[in-house]
N, C-alpha and C positions, 0 to 999 in steps of 0.2 A: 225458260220456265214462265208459265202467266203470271202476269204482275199478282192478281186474285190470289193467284194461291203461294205463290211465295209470301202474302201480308196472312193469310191466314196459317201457312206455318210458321210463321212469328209469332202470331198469337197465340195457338199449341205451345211454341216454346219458353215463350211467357207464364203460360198458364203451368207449366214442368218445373219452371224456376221458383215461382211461386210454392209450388207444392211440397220442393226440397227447402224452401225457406222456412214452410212450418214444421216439418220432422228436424230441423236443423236448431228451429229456436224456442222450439217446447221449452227447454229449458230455462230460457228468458222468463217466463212464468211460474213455472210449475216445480221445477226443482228442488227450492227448502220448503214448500209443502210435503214432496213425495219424502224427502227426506228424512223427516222430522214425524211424519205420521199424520200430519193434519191431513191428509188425504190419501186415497187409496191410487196409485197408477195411473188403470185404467179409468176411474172417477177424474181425476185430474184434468189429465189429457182429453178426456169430451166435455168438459167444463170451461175447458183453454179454446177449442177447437168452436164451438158457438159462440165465446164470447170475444173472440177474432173474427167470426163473419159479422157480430154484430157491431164491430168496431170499426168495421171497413166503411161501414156508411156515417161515420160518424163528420167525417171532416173529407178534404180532397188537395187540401194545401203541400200535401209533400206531393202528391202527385202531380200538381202544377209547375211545383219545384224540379221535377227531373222532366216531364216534358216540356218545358221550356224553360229549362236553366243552366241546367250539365254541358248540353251540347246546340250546336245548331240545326233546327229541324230542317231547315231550308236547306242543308247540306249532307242531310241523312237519309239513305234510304231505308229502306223493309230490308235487305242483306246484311248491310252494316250491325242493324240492331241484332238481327240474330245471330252473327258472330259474334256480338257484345255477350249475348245470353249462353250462349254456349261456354265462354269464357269463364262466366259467373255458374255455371251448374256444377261445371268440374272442380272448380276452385271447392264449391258448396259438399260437393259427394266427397274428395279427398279430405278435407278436415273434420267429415260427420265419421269417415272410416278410422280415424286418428283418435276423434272423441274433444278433439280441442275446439270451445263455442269461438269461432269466426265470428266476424261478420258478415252475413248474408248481401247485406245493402251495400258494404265497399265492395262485393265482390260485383255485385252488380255495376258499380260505379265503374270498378276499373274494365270489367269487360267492355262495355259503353266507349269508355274513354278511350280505352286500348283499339278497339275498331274504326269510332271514328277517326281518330289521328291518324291512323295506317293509311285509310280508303280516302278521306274527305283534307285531308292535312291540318296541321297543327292551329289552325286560326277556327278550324269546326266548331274546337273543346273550348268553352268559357270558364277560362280558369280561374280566374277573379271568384264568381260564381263557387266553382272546384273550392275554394280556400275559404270562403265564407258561408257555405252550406254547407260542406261536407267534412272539410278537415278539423277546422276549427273546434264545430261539435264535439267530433270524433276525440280530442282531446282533452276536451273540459268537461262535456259528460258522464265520464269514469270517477273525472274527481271530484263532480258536486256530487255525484249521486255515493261515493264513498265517505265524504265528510258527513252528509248528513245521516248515512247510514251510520257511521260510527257515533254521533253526537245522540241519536235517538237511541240509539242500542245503550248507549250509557245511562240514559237518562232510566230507560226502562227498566235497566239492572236495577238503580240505584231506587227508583219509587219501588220497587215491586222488591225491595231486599230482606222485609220484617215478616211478609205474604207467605203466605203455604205454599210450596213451591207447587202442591196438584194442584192446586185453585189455579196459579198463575198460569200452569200448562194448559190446563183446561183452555181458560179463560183466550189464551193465544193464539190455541191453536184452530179456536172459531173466528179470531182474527186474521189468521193467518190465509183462512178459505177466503176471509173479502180480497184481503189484499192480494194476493194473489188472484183474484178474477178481475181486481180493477189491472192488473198488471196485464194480463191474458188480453181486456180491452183497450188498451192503451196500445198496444203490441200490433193488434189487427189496424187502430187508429193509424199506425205509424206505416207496418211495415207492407202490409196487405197495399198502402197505396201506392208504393213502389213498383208492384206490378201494373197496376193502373196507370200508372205516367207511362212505360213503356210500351202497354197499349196504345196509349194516347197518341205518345208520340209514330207509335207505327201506322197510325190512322192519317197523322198531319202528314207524315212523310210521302203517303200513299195520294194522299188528296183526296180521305174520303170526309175527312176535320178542316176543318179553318185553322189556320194556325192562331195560338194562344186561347185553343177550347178546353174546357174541363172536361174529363172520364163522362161519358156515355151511361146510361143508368145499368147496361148489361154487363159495360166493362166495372164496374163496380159490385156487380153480383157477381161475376164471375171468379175476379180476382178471391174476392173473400171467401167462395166455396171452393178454391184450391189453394187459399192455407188454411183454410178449416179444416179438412179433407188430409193435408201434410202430417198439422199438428194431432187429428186425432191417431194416427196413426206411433206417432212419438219416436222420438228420438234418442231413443236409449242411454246410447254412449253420449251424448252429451249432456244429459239430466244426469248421468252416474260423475261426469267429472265434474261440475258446477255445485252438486248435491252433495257428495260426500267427499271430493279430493282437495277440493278449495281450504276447507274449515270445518273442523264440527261444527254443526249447526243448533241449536236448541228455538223451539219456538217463537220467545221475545226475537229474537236476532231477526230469524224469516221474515218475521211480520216487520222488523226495522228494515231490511233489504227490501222486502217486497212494497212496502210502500214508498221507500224513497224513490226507488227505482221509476214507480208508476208517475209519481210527481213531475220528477224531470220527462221521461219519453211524452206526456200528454202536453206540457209546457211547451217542448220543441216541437212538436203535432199542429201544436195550434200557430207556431211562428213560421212552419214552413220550413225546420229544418231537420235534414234527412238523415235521422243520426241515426248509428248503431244499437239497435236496443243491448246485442250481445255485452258490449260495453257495459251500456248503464247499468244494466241487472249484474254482472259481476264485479263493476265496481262496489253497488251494494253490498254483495258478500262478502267481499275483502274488506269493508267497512265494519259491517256488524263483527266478525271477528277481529277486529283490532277493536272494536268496542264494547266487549268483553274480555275482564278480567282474566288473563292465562288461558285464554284462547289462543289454537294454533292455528296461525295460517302458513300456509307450506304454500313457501313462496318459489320452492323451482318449479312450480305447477302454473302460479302467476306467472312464471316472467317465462314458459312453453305460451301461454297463449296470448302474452306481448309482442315475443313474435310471429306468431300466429296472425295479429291482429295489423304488425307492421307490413309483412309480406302482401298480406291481401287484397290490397288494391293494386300492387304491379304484377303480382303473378294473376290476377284477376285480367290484366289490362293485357300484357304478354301473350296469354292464352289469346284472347278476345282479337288482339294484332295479327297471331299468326291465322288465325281462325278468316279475320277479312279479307287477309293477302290471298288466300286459298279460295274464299266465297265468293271475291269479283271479278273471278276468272272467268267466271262462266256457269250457267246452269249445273253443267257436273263438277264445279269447285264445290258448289254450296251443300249439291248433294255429296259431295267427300265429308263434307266437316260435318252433314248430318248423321252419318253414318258411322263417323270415326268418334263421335259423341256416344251415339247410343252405345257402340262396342265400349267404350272408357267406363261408362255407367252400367254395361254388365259386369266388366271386369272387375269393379269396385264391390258392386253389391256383392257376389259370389266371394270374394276376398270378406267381407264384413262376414260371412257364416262361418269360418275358422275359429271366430271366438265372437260369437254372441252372445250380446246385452240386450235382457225384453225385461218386460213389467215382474219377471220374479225374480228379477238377479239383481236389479237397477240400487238395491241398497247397498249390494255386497262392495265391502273397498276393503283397502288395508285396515289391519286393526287400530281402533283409534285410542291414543293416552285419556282414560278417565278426566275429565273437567268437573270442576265446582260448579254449581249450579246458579250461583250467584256472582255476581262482580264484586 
């Protein structure tokens, strides 16, 4: 295969991953708006989808973080990454067909991780790096963004307790549209530049970068109008478990979720580290419902997509290993695992139409136990 076109079908399949990362993570934003009524679906989802391309330009630091961080480019080629990516689409397509928010960005990591180790050996992966930009996060994340979600949901119960409760809905639920769009750009900040380091790095690997260069002002437009382009499309099944299976949700709460949520993913944006937004946004939720008074959170739903969230960077890495072993065969290795991809991604989608979730069903759950309105 020509070098030329094996880097530009990595970049096709960057730009694929990216796309399933927005229908995958709508929900990271948009979820206790649709849920709660402060927004309409469709309103939502092109409201998330612009303010992720506009986010994408905002910063480039996680992007510099995985093309020269995660791995060694001097040890990577344009094959490797795209078995890396392959890794992370299906990991991405099987958990959207399940309904449970992954993480997009460990899927990416371990597909990454997974390829190069197979093809380049164990000293490629900078694990150091691995444990200080990615895990670490991925840990602490969930829990600031839960504490202070529950500490704000308190607070808000408790000022807003003497209030008319339509004033206070009112009043939240025009809250709840910012917060949630600063979430929406915080999201594109973060995760839209993950695709861009993967460009980057297919560029440095190729020799058409220097190594240690920043995203290209195309790969930066690009990236963003294919999770703009994801997210407007939305993600049903995982706005329907984030939005109504986690926790009733009420207004005050949303707007305590969606803003703590935004806090942290912009904060870690700006430091360069490449966290789960998935995490942080349902940390959030799991916060504002334990920060409400007799509020449920159904926690076998929590702890389905803990491990969900533990899985995912080895079956991410897994796929991504067998996917190299296959890729460095030979021109028709790579062309197998291009093709055993697309067929996995039919298979998937035509499986999701036996019971479809769109913008008029996305509210429908179980019946929920009536809540107080107040803490």
């Amino acid at each position: 295969m020509d070098f030329s076109l094996i880097v530009l079908v990595v970049i096709v399949a960057a730009l694929a991953f990216d796309f399933t990362n927005g229908f995958h993570d709508t929900a990271n934003a948009m979820a206790t708006s649709i849920a709660t009524g402060a927004l309409k679906p469709r309103v939502a989802v092109a409201v998330s989808a612009v303010l992720n391309l506009v986010g994408a330009f905002l910063s480039v630091e996680v992007a510099k973080t995985i093309s020269g961080g995660i791995v060694d480019d001097t040890k990577v080629t344009p094959v490797i990454i795209f078995a890396g990516l392959v890794g992370a689409i299906v990991w991405n397509l099987v958990t959207w067909l399940i309904g449970l928010p992954s993480s997009s960005s460990h899927a990416l990591f371990g597909g990454l991780i997974g390829a190069t180790w197979i093809a380049s050996g164990s000293d490629a992966v900078h694990f150091g790096k691995v444990v200080e930009k990615v895990l670490i996060p991925a840990l602490a994340s969930p829990i600031v963004a839960g504490i202070v979600a529950t500490l704000g949901t308190f607070l808000v119960y408790r000022i807003t307790a003497r209030a008319k409760q339509d004033t206070v809905g009112r009043t939240f639920k025009a809250g709840q549209i910012a917060s949630a769009s600063l979430v929406s750009l915080a999201h594109g900040t973060n995760d839209a530049q993950k695709t861009m380091g993967v460009i980057t790095l297919t560029l440095i690997a190729s020799g058409s970068l220097a190594p240690n260069s920043g995203p290209p002002l195309w790969v930066i437009l690009t990236a963003g109008a294919a999770i703009a382009l994801g997210t407007y499309l939305g993600g049903w099944r995982i706005i329907q478990t984030m939005g109504k299976k986690l926790t009733e949700i009420q207004t005050p709460q949303g707007f305590a979720a969606e803003t703590s949520a935004a806090a942290v993913i912009l904060t870690s944006a700006h430091l360069g580290f490449a966290l789960s937004t998935t995490h942080v946004c349902s940390g959030g939720i799991i916060g504002s419902g334990l920060g409400r008074k007799l509020a449920e959170v159904r926690w076998g739903v929590a702890g389905k997509m803990v491990v969900a969230w533990a899985l995912t960077l080895p079956a991410a890495a897994i796929v991504g290993a067998v996917a190299a072993e296959v890729s460095t065969l030979g021109t028709w290795g790579t062309v197998l695992v291009g093709l055993a991809g697309v067929v996995v991604a039919l298979g998937i989608y035509l499986a999701s139409k036996r019971n479809p979730v769109n913008a008029n069903s996305i509210n429908d759950s179980e019946p929920a136990v009536p809540q107080p309105a107040n803490a």
